[in-house]
C-alpha positions as CSV (number, residue, x, y, z in Angstrom):
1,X,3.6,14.3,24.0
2,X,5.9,14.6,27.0
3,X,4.7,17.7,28.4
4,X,2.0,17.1,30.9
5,X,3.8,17.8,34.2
6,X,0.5,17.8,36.6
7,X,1.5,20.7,38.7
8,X,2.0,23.6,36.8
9,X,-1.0,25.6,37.4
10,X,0.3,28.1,39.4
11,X,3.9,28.9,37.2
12,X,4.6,30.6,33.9
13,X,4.7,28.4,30.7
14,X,8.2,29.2,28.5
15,X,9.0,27.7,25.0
16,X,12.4,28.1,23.4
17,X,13.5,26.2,20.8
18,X,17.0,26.9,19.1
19,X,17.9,24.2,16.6
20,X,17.8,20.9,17.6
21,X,17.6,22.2,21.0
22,X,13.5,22.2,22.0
23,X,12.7,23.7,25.9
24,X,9.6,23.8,27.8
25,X,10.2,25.6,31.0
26,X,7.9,26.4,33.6
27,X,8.7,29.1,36.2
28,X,7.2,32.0,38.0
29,X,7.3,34.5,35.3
30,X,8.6,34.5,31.7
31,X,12.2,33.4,31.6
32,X,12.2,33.2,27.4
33,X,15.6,35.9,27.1
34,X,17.4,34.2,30.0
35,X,17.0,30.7,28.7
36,X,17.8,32.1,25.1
37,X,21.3,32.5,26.1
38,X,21.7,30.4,28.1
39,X,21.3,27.4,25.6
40,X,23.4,29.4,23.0
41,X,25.9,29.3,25.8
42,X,25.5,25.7,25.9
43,X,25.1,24.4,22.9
44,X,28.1,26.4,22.1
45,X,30.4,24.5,24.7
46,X,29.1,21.4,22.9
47,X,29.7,22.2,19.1
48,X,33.3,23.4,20.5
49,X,34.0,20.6,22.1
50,X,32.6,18.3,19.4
51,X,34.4,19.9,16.6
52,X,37.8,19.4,18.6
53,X,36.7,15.6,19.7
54,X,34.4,14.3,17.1
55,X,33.9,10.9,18.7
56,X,32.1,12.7,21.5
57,X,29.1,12.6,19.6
58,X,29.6,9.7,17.4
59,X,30.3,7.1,19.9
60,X,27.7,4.7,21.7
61,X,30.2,3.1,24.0
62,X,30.8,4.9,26.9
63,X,34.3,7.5,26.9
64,X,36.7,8.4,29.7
65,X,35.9,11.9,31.4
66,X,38.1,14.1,30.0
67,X,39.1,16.3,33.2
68,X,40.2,19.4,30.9
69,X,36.7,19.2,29.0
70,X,34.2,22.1,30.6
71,X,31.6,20.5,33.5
72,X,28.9,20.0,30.7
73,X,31.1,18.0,28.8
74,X,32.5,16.2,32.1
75,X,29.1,15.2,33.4
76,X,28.2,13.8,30.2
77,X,31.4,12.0,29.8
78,X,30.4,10.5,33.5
79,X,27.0,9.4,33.0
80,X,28.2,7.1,30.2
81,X,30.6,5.7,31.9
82,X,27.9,5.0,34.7
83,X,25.4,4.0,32.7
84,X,27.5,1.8,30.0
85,X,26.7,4.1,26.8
86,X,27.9,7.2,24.7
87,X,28.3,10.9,26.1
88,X,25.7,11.6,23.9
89,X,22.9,10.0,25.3
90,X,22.7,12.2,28.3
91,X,22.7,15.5,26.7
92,X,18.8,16.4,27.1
93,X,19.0,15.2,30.6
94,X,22.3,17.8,30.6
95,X,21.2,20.7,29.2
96,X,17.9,20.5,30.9
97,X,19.5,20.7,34.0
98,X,22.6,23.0,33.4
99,X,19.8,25.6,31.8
100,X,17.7,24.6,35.1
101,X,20.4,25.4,37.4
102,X,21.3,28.4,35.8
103,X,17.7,30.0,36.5
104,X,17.7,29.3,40.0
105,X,21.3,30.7,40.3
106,X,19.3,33.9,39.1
107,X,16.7,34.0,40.9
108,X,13.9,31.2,39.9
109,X,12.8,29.4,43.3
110,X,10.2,27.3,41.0
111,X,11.6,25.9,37.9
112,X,10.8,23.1,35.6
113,X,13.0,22.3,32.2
114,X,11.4,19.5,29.8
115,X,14.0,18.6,26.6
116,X,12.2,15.4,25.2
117,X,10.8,14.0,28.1
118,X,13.8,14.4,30.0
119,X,13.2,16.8,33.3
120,X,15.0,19.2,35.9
121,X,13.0,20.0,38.4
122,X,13.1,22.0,41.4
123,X,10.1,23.7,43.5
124,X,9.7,24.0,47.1
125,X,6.2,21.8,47.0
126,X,5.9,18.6,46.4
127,X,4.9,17.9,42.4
128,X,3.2,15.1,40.6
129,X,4.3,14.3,37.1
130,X,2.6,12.2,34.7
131,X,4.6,9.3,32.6
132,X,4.0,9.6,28.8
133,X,3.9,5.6,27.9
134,X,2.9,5.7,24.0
135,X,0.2,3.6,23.1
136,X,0.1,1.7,26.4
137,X,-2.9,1.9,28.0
138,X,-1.4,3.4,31.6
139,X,0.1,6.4,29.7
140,X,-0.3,9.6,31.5
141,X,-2.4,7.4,33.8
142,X,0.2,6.7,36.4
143,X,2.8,9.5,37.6
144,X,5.6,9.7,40.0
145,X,5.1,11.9,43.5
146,X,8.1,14.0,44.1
147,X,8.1,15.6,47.3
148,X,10.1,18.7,47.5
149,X,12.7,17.5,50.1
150,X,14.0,15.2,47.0
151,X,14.4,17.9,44.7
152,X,16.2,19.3,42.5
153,X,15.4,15.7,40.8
154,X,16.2,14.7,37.4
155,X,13.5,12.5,35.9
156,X,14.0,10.9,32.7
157,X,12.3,9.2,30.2
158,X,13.4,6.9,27.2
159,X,10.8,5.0,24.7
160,X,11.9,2.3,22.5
161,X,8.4,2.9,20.4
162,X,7.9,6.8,20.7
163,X,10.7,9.7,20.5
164,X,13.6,10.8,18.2
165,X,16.1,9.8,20.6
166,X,18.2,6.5,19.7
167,X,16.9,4.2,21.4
168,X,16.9,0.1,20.5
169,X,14.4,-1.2,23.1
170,X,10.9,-2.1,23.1
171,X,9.5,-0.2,26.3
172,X,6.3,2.1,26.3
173,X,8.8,4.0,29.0
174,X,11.7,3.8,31.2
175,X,11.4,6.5,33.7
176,X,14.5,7.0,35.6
177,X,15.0,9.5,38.8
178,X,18.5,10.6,40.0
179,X,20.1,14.0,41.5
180,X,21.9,14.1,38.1
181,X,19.3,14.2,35.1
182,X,22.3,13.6,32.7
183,X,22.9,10.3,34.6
184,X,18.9,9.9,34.5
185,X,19.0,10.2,30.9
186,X,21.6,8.1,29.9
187,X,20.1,5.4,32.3
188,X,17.0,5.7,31.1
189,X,18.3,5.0,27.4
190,X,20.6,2.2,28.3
191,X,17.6,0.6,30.4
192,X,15.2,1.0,27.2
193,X,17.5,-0.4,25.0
194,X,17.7,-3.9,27.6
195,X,14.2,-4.3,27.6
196,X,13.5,-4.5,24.0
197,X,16.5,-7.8,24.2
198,X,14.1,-10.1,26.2
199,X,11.2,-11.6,24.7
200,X,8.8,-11.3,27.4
201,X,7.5,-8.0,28.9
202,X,7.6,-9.1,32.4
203,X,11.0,-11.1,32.3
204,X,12.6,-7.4,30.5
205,X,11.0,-5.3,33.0
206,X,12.9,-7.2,36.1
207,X,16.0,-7.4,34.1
208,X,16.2,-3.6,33.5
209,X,14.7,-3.1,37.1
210,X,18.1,-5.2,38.2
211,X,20.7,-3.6,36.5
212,X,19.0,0.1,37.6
213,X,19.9,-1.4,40.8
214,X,23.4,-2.1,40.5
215,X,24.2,1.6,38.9
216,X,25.4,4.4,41.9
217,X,23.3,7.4,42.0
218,X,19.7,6.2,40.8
219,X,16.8,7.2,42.8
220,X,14.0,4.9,41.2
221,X,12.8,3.9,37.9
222,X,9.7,2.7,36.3
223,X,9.1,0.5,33.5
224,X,6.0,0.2,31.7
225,X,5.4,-2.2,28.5
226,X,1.9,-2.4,27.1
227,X,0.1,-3.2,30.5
228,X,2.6,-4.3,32.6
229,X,4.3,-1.9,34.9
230,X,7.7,-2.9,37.3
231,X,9.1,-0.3,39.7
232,X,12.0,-0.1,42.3
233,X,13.9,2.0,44.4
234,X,12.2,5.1,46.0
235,X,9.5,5.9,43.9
236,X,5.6,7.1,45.2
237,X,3.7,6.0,42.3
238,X,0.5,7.8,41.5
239,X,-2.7,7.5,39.7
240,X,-3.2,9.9,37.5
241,X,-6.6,12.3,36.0
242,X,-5.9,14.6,33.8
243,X,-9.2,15.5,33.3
244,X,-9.5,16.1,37.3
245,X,-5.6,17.7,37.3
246,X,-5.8,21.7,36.7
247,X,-2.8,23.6,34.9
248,X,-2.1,20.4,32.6
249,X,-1.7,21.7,29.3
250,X,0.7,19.8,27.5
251,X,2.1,19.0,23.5
């Protein structure tokens, strides 16, 4: 559903998936044995820390950052405080980007991680990605331009009518951009759950559009509901083709 970044023709498609854990990466050649380990090294720091401090993954209010707790954990720990919700909502966004990071640290100049619609991203020309809206009419019709001076960029997506992930809103999508895509995701689902609280579709879209505002380290965000689409911040919205797009192939 999620995985029709636009510009992709010219890197290497990667699938790993290791339990609940479900990676598309996209790179310059086939990175399968290096991202193998390194989500066994992460998911590992999770389950540790989880069995130790069970209300890590339990709780949806947001906990304090626990400054002995390895950087995974921390930055989690952070974007819920930021973003007014559990630890656990950001760890997609997380392990997208710590896995993302990791590749470039070893040699990967282009690199893209998708976990659930939820993106790290970092190539050295600009890329258009296309936003998965359900079954509003402007899915994968509109994208985001990000040019490569922005990146690495997290960009994150929550649905409050598509996905696995909790989420309580109503949205198509709540597409959230930030330097940290474990802040991006936790925004994201904090901002789908406010939507789905107001009655009307353009009233919900400012309100969420208002609070993305007030919250340090967000780029942009988009909102779309149905037909109806509100963005802010510094966003180059796009129309999309896909049929017109090479390198698209997607789930």
């Amino acid at each position: 559903m999620y995985r029709k970044l636009v510009t992709q023709a010219d890197l290497v498609s990667t699938k790993v998936i290791i339990e609940e854990t479900d990676l598309h990466i996209l790179a310059e050649y086939d990175v399968t044995e290096q991202a193998t380990d390194l989500i066994l090294k992460y998911r590992a720091q999770l389950k540790n820390y989880i069995v130790k401090n069970p209300q890590f993954c339990a709780s949806l209010n947001p906990l304090p950052v626990d400054i002995a707790a390895l950087p995974l954990i921390r930055d989690m720990q952070n974007a819920g405080l930021l973003a007014e919700v559990g630890p656990m909502a950001a760890v997609a966004g997380a392990v997208a980007e710590y896995v993302g990071r990791e590749l470039v640290r070893l040699g990967c100049r282009e690199i893209m991680v998708e976990n659930g619609g939820d993106i790290f991203l970092q190539r050295t020309q600009d890329c258009k990605v296309a936003i998965f809206a359900g079954e509003s009419p402007l899915s994968y019709k509109v994208g985001i331009n990000i040019v490569s001076t922005q990146m690495p960029m997290g960009i994150c997506t929550s649905s409050g009518t598509v996905g696995h992930s909790l989420s309580m809103g109503g949205a198509d999508s709540v597409t959230v951009l930030s330097k940290s895509t474990p802040l991006a995701d936790a925004v994201a689902t904090r901002l789908g759950n406010e939507v789905g609280r107001v009655g009307d579709n353009r009233e919900g879209i400012q309100k969420v559009l208002d609070i993305a505002g007030k919250i340090v380290g967000i780029i942009g965000v988009v909102v779309i509901c149905g037909d109806i689409i509100g963005a802010s911040g510094d966003v180059e919205l796009i129309k999309i083709d896909l049929h017109e797009e090479t390198g698209n192939e997607g789930r």
